[in-house]
C-alpha positions in Angstrom: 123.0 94.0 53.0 120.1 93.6 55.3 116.7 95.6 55.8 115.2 96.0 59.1 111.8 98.2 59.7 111.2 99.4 63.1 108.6 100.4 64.7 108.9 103.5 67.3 106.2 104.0 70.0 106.7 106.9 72.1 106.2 110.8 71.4 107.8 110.5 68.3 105.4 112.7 66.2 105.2 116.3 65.4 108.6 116.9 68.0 111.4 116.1 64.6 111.6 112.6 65.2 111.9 111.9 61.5 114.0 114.4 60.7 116.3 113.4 63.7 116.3 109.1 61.9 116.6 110.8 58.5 119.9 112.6 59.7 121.2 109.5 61.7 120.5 106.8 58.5 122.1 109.6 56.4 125.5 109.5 58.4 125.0 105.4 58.6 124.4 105.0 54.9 121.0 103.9 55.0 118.5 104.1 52.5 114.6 104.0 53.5 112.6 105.8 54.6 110.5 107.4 58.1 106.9 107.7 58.1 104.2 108.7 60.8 101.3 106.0 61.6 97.9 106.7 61.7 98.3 104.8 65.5 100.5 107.6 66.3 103.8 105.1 66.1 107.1 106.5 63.6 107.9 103.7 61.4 111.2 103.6 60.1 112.3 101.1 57.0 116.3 101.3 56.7 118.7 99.0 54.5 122.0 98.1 54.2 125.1 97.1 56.5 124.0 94.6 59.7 126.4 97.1 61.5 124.7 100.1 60.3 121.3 98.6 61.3 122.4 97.7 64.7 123.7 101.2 64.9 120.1 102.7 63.7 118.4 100.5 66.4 120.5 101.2 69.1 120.5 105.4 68.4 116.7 104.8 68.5 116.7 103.1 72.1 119.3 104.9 73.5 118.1 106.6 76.7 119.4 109.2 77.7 120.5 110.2 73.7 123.6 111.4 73.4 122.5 112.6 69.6 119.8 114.8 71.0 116.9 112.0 69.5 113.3 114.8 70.3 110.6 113.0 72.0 110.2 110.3 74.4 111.0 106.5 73.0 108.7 104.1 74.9 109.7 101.1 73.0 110.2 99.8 70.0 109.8 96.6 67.6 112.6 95.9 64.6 111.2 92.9 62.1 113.9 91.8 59.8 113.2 91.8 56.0 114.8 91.0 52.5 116.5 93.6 50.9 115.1 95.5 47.6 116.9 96.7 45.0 117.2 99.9 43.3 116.6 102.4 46.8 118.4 105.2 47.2 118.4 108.1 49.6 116.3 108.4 52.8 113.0 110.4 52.7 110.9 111.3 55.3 107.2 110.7 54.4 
């Protein structure tokens, strides 16, 4: 089990983009959640396999997105962190 949260920079707000990593971390089995910055960045905080992770990273950087991802991706920043226990689902906040 492993948590990553990543950091999207881009046009990621108000185009779907959370609904777009809720949908991917659903099929994944991720649980976390997406949320819109104030800096205008999309965080997103997803746990659980290292293979699912990967997966969720590399669906956010993929260009061009073969899972129809809205908005532009102009980078993005994954920190590593310990898992928690007791999440379930993922939300969109």
């Amino acid at each position: 089990m492993q948590r990553a949260t990543i950091f999207v920079r881009g046009r990621v707000q108000g185009v779907g983009f959370r609904w777009w990593a809720r949908a991917r971390a659903l099929e994944l089995g991720l649980v976390g959640f997406a949320r819109n910055l104030d800096d205008g960045r999309v965080e997103i905080c997803a746990q659980g396999s290292p293979g699912a992770i990967g997966r969720m990273r590399a669906l956010v950087e993929e260009e061009p997105s073969t899972t129809n991802r809205p908005g532009h991706v102009q980078a993005c920043v994954v920190q590593s962190g310990e898992p928690r226990a007791g999440l379930s689902g993922f939300r969109e906040r």
